[in-house]
TORSETOR-765497 format. One record per residue: residue number from 1; residue in one letter; x, y, z of N, C-alpha, C in turn. Coordinates in Angstrom, 2 decimals, padded with zeros to 5 digits. Example, Ala and Ser with C-alpha at 12.3 -4.5 7.8 and 13.67 -1.06 7.14 Angstrom:
! residues 2
   num   residuo    n.east   n.north      n.up   ca.east   ca.north     ca.up    c.east   c.north      c.up
     1         a    013.19   -005.69    007.80    012.30    -004.50    007.80    013.20   -003.30    007.80
     2         s    012.85   -002.25    007.08    013.67    -001.06    007.14    012.90    000.03    007.87
END
This chain:
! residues 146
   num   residuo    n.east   n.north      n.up   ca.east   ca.north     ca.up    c.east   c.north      c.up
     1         x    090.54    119.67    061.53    091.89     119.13    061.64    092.36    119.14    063.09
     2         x    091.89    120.33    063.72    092.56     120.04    065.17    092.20    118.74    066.39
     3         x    091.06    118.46    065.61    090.43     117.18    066.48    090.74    115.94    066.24
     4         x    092.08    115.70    065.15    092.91     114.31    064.57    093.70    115.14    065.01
     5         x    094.34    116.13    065.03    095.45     116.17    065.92    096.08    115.98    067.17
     6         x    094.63    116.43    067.94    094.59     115.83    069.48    094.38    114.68    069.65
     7         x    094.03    114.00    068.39    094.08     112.41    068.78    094.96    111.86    068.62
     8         x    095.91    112.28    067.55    097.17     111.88    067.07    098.09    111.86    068.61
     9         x    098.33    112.97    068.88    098.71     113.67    070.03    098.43    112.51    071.38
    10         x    097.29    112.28    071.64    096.53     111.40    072.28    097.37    109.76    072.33
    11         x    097.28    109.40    071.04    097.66     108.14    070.05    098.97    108.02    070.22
    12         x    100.38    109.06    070.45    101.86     108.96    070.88    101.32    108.85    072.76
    13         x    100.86    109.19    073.18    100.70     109.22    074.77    100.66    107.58    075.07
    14         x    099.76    107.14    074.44    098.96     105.96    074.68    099.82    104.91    074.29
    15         x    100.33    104.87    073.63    101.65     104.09    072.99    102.75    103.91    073.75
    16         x    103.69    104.66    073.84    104.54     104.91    074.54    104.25    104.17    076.21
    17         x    103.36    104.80    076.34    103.32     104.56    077.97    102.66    102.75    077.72
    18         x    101.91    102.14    076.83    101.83     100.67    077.09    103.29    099.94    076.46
    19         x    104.09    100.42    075.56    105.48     099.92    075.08    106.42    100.03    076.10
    20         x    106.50    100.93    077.12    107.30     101.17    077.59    107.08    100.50    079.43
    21         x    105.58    100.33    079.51    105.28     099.15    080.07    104.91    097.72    080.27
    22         x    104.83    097.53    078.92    104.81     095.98    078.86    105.98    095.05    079.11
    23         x    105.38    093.69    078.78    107.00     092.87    078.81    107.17    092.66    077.94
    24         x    108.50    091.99    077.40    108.97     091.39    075.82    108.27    090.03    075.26
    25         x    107.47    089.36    076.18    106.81     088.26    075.86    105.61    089.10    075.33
    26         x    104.89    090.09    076.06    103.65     090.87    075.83    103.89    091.15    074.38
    27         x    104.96    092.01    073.76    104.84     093.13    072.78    106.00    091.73    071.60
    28         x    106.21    090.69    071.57    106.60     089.85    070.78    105.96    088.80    070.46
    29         x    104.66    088.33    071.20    103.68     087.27    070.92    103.41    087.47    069.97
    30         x    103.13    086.20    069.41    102.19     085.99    067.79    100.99    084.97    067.83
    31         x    099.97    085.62    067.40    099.01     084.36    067.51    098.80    083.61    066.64
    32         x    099.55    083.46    065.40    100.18     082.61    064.53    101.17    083.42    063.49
    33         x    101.91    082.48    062.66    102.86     082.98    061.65    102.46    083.85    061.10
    34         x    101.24    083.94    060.48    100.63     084.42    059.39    100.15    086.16    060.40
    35         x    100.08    086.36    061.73    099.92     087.62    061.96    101.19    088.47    062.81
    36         x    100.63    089.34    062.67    101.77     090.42    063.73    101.63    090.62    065.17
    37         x    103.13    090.77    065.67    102.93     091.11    066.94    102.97    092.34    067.21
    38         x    102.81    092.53    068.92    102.11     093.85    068.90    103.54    095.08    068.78
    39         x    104.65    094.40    068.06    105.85     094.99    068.21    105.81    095.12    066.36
    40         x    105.67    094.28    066.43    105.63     094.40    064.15    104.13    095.59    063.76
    41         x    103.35    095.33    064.72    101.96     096.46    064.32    103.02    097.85    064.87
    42         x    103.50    097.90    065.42    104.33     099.15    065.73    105.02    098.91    064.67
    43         x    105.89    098.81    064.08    106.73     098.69    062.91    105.81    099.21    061.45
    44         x    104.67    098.35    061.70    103.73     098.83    060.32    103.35    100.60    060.50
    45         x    103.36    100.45    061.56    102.61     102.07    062.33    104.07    103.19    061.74
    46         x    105.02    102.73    061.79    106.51     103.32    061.53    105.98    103.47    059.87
    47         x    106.12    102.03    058.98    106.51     102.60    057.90    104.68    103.01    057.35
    48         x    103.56    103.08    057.96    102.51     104.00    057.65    103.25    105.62    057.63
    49         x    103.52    105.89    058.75    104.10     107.05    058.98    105.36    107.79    058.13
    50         x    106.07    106.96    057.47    107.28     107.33    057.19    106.35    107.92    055.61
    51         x    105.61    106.70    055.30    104.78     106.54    053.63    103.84    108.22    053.89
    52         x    103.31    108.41    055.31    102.41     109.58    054.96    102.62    110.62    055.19
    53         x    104.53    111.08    055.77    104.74     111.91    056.03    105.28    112.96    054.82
    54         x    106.18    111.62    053.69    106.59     111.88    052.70    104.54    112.18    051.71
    55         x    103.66    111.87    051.95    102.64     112.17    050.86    102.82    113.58    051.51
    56         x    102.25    113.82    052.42    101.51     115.11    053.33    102.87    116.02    053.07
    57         x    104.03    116.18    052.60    104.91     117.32    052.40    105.20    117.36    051.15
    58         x    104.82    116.25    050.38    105.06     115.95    048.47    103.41    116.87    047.89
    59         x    102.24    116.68    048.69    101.87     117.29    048.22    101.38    118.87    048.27
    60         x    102.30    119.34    049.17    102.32     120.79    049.19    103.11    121.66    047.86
    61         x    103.79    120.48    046.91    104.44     121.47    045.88    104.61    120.54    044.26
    62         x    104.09    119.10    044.58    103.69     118.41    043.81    102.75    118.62    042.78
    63         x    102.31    118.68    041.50    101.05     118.63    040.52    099.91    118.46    041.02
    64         x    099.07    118.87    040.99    097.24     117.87    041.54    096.56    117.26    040.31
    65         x    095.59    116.18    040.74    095.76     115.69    041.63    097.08    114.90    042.20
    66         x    097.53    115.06    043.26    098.82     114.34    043.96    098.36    112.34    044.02
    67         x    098.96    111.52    043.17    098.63     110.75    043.51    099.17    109.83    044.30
    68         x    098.20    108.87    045.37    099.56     108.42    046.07    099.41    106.48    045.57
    69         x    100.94    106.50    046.04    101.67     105.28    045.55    101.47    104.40    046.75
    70         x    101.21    102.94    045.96    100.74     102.26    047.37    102.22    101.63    048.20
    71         x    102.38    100.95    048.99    103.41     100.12    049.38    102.59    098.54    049.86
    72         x    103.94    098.10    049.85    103.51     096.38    050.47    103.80    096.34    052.23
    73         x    102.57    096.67    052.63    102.87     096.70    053.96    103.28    095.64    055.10
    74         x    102.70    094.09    054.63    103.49     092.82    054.86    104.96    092.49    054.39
    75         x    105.74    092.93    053.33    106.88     092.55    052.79    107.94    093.78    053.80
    76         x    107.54    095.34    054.21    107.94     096.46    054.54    108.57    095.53    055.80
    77         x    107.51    095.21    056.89    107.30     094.15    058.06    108.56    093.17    058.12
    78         x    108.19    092.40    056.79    109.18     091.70    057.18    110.69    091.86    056.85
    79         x    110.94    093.35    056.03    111.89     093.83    055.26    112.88    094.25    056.34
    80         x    112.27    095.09    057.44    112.61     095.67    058.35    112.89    094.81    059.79
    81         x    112.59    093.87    059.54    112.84     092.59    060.90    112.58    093.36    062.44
    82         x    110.85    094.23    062.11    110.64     094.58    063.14    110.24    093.57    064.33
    83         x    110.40    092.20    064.22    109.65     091.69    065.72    111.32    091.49    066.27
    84         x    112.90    091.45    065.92    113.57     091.34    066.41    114.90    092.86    066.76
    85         x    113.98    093.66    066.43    114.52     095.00    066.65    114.43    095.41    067.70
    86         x    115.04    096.57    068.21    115.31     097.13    069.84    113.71    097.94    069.83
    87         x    113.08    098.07    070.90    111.61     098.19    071.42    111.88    100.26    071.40
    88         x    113.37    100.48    072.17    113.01     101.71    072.62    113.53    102.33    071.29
    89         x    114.20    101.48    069.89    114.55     102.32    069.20    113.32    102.71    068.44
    90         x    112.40    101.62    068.35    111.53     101.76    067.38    110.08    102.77    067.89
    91         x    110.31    102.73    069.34    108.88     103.92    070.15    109.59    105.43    069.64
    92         x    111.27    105.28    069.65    112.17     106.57    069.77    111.22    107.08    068.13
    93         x    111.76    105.94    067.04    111.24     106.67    065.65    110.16    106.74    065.72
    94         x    109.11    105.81    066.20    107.93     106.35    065.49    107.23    106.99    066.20
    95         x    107.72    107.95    067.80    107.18     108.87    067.98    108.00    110.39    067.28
    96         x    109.39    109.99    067.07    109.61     111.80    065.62    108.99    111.45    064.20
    97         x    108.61    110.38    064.20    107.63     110.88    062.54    106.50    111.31    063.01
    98         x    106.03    110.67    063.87    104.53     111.44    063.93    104.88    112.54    064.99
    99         x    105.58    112.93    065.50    105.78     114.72    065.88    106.28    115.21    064.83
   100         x    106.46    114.88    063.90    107.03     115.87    062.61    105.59    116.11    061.57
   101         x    104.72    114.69    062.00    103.48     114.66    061.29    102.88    115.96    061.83
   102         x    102.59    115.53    063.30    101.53     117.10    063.77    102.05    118.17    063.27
   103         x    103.41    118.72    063.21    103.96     119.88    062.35    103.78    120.08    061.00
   104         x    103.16    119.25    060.46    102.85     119.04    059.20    101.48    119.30    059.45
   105         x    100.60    118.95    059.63    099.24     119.24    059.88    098.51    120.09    060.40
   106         x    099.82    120.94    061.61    099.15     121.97    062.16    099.65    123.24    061.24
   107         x    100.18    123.28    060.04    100.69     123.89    059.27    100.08    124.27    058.06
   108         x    098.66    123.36    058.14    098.31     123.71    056.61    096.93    124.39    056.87
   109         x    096.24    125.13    056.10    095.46     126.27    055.50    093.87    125.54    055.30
   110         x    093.37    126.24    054.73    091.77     125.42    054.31    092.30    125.54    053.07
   111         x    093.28    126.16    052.30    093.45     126.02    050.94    094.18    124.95    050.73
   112         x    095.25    124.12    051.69    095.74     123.68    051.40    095.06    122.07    051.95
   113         x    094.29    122.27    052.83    094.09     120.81    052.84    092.75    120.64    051.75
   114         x    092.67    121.25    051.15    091.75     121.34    049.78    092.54    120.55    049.04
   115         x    093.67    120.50    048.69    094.39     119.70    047.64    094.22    118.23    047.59
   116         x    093.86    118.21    045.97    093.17     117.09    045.76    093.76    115.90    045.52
   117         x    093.89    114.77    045.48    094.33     113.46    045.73    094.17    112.53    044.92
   118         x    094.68    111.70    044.84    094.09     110.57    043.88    094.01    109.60    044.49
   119         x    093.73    108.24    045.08    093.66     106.92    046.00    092.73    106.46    045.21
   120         x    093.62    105.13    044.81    093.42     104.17    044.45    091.85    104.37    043.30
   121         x    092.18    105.54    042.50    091.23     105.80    041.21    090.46    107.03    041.15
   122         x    090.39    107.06    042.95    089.36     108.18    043.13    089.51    108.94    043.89
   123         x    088.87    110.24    043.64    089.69     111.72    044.34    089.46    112.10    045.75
   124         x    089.96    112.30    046.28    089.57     113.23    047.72    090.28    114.47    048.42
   125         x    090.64    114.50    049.18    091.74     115.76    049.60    092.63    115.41    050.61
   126         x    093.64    116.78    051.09    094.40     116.32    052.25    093.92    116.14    053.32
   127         x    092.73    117.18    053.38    092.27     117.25    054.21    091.90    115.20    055.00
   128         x    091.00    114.52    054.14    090.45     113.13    054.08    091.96    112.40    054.71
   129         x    093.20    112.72    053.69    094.20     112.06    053.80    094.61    111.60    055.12
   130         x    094.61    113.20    055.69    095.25     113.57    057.30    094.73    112.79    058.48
   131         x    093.05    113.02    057.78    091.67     112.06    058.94    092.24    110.92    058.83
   132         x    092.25    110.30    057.96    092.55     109.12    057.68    093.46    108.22    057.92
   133         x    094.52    109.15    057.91    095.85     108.89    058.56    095.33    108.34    060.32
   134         x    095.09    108.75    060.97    094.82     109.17    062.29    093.57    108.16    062.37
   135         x    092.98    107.61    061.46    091.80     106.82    062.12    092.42    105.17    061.94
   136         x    093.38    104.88    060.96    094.10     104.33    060.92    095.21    103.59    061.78
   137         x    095.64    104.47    062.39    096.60     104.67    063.66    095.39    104.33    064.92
   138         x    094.33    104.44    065.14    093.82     104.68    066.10    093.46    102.76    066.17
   139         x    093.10    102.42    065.00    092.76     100.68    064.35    093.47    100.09    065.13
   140         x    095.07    100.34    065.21    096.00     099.74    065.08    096.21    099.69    066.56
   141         x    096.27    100.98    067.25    096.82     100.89    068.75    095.29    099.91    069.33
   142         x    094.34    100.34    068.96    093.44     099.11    069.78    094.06    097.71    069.74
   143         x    094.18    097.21    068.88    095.61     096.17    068.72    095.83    095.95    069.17
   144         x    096.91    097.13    069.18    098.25     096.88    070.56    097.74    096.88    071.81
   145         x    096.98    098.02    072.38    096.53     097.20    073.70    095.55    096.75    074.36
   146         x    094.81    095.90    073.15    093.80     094.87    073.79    094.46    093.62    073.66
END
């Protein structure tokens, strides 16, 4: 776990500092309707985060297996009208969910990231969840700044 944390950790560094240097043409381009810009992949990155912060603390007192509930991550996108939202509000949130994430992660046990899961039929743990979380995030910022 500590080696998705330092990436996580890593993953707010790396962000921040290309959002907070780019331009508004950079981080609002679309290379057609049908995809995201590199300001809406931040937005998806928000409500990933918001979706795994609420799993990763539901299942510390939740039933097992904890199963998780999917969301519509295109409808969330456009629910939230992240390509016309303020840039520094949206770096502001989605770097305290994911500092509330690492507090969440650097918090749990070998017993507890044992707790078992359900996705999409089939079982795994928090432990998988947490990785996963974080390899996810990692997809996404290549994205953003290539």
């Amino acid at each position: 776990m500590d080696t998705s944390i330092e990436q996580l950790k890593n993953c707010l560094a790396t962000v921040e500092s290309f959002f907070i240097n780019a331009s508004t043409d950079a981080v609002q381009f679309k290379k057609s309707d049908s995809s995201w810009s590199k300001k809406e992949i931040l937005g998806h990155l928000i409500d990933s985060g918001i979706n795994n912060l609420q799993r990763f603390t539901e299942i510390q007192f939740e039933s097992k297996p904890y199963s998780i509930r999917k969301y519509d991550q295109n409808e969330l996108v456009l629910a939230n009208d992240y390509q016309n939202a303020e840039l520094l509000e949206l770096i502001g949130f989605w770097l305290s969910i994911n500092r509330r994430i690492i507090k969440i992660m650097t918090a749990q046990t070998e017993k507890t990231l044992q707790f078992e899961v359900k996705i999409n039929g089939e079982y795994n743990n928090l432990s998988f969840l947490m990785n996963d979380y974080v390899v996810h995030m990692k997809h996404h910022i290549n994205q953003i700044i290539n």
